[in-house]
C-alpha positions as CSV (number, residue, x, y, z in Angstrom):
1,X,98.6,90.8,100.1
2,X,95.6,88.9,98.3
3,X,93.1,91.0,96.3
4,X,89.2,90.6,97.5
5,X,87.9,87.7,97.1
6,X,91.0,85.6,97.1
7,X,92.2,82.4,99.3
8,X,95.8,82.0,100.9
9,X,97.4,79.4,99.6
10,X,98.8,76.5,102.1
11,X,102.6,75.4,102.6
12,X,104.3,78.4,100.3
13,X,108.3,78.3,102.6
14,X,108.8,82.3,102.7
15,X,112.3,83.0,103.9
16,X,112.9,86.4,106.4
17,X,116.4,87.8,106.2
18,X,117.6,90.9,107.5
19,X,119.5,92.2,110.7
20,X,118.0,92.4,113.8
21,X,118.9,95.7,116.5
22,X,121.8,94.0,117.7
23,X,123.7,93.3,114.4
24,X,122.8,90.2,113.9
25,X,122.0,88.6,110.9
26,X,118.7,86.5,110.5
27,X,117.8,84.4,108.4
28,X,114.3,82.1,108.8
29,X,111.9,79.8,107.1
30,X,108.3,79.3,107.6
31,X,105.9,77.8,105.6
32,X,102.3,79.0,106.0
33,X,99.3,77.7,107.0
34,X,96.0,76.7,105.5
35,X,94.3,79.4,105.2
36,X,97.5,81.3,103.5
37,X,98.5,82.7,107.2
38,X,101.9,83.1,108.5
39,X,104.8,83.9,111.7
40,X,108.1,83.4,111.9
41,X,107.9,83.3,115.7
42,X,109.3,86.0,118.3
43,X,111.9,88.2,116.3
44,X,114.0,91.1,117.7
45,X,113.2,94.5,116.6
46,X,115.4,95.0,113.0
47,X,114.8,95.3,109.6
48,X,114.1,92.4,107.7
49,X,112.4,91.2,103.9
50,X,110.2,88.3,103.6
51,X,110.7,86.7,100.2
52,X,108.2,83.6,99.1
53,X,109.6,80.9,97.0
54,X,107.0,80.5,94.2
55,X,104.5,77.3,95.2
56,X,104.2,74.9,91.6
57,X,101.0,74.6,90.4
58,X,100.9,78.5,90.6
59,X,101.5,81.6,88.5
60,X,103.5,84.7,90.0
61,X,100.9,87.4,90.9
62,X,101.0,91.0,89.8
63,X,103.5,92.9,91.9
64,X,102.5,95.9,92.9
65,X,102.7,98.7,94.8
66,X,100.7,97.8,98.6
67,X,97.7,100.8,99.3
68,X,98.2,102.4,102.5
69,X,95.7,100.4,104.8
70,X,98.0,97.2,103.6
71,X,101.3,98.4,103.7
72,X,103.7,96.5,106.2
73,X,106.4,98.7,108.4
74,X,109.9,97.9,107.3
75,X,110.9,97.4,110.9
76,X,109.5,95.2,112.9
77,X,109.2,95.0,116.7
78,X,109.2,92.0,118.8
79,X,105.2,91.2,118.3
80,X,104.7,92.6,115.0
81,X,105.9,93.0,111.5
């Protein structure tokens, strides 16, 4: 989640893995867009992570904990995650 003031950054690949509410195991690429934006298309209801792979020219952000307005739900439905 970028702070105020900052830009997305174009063609990072983040990889989804999990396993969706029939057992199945996923695992997806996507690469986002210009403006930092991303999908990983229609995905079954499940539990999944989204981890990026870090793009060169670019230092590793501060990880932190997300506020409450930005945190994501853990389980995602088929239109959102």
């Amino acid at each position: 989640m970028p702070d105020g003031g900052e830009t997305g950054i174009a063609n990072v690949t983040l990889t989804l893995t999990g396993t969706d509410d029939l057992g199945n195991a996923v695992n997806t690429t996507t690469t986002t867009a210009a403006n930092g934006s991303y999908t990983f298309g229609t995905l079954r209801p499940g539990t999944y992570t989204i981890n990026e792979t870090q793009p060169a020219g670019f230092l590793d952000g501060r990880t932190r904990l997300a506020r409450p307005a930005e945190r994501r739900p853990t389980t995602c439905s088929a239109t959102s995650c």
